[in-house]
N, C-alpha and C positions, 0 to 999 in steps of 0.2 A: 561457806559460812552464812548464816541465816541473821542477818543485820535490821533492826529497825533504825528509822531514821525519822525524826521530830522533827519539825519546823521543815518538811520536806517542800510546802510551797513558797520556802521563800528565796530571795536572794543569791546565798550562800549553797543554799540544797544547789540551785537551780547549776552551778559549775561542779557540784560536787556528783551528783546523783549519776550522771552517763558513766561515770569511770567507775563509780563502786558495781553499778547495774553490773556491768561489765566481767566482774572479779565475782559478786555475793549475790545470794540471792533478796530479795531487798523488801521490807514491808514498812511503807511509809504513812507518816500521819502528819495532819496539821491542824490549827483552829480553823483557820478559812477555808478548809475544802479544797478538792480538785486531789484529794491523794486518796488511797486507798483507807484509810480511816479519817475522818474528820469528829474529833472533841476536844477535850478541854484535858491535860495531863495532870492538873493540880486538883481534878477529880483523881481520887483513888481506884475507885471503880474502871474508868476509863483509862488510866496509866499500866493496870494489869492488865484489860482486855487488848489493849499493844503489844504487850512484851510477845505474844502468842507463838509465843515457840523460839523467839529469838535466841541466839548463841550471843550478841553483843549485840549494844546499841550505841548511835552516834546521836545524842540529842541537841541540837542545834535550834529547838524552839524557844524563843525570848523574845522580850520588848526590848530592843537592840535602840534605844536613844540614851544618847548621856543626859539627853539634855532631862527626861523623865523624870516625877519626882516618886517618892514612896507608895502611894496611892495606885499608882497604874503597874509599877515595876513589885510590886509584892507576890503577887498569885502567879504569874507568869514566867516570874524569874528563882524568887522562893519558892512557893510551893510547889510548883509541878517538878522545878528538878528535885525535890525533897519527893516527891511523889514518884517519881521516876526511878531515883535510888533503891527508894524501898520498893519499887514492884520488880525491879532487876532481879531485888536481891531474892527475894520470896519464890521468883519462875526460876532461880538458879541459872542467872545470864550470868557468861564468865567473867563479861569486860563492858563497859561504860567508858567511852569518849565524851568528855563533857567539853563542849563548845562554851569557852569563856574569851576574855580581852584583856588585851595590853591596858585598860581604863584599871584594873585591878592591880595596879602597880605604878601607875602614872605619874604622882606624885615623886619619883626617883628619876624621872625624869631631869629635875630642879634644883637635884642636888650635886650635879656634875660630875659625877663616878661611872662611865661607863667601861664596855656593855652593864645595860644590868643583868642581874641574873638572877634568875627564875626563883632562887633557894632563897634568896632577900623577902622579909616581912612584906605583903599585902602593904600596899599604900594607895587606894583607890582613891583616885580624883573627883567624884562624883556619886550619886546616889547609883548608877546603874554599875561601876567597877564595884559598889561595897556591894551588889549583892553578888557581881559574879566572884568576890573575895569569899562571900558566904558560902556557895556554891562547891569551890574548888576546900574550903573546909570542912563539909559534910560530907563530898567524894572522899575526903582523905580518913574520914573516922568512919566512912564504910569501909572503905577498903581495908583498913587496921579490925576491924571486929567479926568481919565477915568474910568469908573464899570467894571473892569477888575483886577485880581489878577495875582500878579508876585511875583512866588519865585523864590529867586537865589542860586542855590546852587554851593557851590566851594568842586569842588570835588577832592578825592586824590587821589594816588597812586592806581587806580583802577584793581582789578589780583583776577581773584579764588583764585592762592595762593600768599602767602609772594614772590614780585619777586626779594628784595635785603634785605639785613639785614639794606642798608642805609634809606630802607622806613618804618621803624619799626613804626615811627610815623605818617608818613601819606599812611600809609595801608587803601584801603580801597576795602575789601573783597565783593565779588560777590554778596550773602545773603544777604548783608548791603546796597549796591547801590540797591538793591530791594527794601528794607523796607525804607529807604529815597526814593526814590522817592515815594513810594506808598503814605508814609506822604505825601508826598509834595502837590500830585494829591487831595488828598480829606481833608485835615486841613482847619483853618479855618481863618485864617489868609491871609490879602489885599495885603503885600507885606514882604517881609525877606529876609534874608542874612544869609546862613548856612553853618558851617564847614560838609564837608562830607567825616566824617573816620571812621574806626571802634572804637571798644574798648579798643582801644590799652594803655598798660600798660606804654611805654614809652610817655605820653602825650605832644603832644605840642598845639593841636587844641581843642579848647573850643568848645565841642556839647554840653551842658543845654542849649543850646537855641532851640538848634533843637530836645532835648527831651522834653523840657517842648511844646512846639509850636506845632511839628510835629508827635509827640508823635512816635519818632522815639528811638527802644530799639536794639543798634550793637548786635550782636552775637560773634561777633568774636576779639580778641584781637590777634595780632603779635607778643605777648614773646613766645607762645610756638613754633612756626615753625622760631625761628631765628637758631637757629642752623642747620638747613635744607637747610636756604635759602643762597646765594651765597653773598659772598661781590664783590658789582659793584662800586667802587671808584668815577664813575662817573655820576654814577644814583644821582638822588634826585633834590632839589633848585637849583636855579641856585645861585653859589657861590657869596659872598659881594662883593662890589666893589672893589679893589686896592688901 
């Protein structure tokens, strides 16, 4: 399968890209350079000259702070996956992986009903979950209008290892962001909405949806490396209101 991949210099690319390389044949872009296309996706222009021939895309480019306000997180987070959508849809790509967060539901959190689960109303905590709330609702009215599949996944606390003992529950281990998206890429399913964490023993995120759908099997739970990992008081959700 012929896969583009967005935001391929960062972070996230960086543990995913050897496994897909591996499986697909891969054509990668980013704003900052060092991949085989560098521009800007919330250019229209530039979001078609991407897709180039792609069968599906995994778009993982965003300004990834909660703490960001509207200003900085609009074009980067709105527009280019709204630009992305629409040049998927237009080169006739089958399937769109939209790289979202657990910050787009966060708010349930605090209401003490766990797991949550995935099919519950958007509750973002922050300006940067309401756009990835945006985001996974314009995949979802692509997918309904158009022959194109959109999943969305909300992904967690992404780290090879444990990086606070306060993400115990939304750990979501290196091995695991593999094996979601791999689901993600070839299931069989028009369009969803999936928690993306491991196995973690402290639960608060509901995956039977993304097992049963994506036939996605974690490896890895977070009780046994808490005593390892560091307590960061400040790591995690963003805290309730006042």
């Amino acid at each position: 399968m012929r896969v583009l991949v967005t935001g391929a210099a960062g972070r996230v690319a960086g543990l995913l890209l050897p496994y897909l390389a591996e499986r697909h044949r891969l054509r990668t872009t980013d704003l900052r350079g060092g991949c085989e296309l560098t521009g800007d996706l919330a250019e229209p222009g530039f979001a078609a000259e991407a897709m180039g021939g792609a069968d599906a895309v995994v778009h993982l480019a965003a300004d990834p702070r909660p703490g960001a306000g509207w200003a900085d997180l609009y074009r980067p987070n709105v527009e280019a996956a709204l630009a992305v959508l629409s040049a998927a849809r237009a080169a006739g790509v089958r399937r769109v992986v939209l790289a979202g967060s657990l910050h787009a539901a966060q708010q349930h959190l605090y209401g003490g009903s766990f797991p949550i689960d995935p099919s519950w109303p958007p509750a973002p905590c922050c300006p940067y979950g309401a756009t990835k709330a945006f985001a996974e609702a314009a995949g979802r009215m692509t997918a309904y209008r158009d022959d194109i599949s959109v999943i969305c996944l909300r992904l967690g606390a992404v780290a090879e290892r444990l990086p606070a003992r306060e993400a115990a529950s939304s750990w979501l281990a290196a091995e695991d962001l593999r094996l979601l998206v791999a689901g993600a890429l070839s299931c069989g399913v028009r369009h969803g909405v999936y928690h993306g964490v491991s196995a973690n023993t402290r639960a608060r995120w509901g995956i039977a949806d993304a097992v049963a759908d994506l036939g996605y099997r974690p490896v890895r739970d977070s009780e046994p490396y808490l005593a390892g990992a560091p307590s960061l008081p400040g790591y995690g959700p963003c805290p309730p209101r006042a």
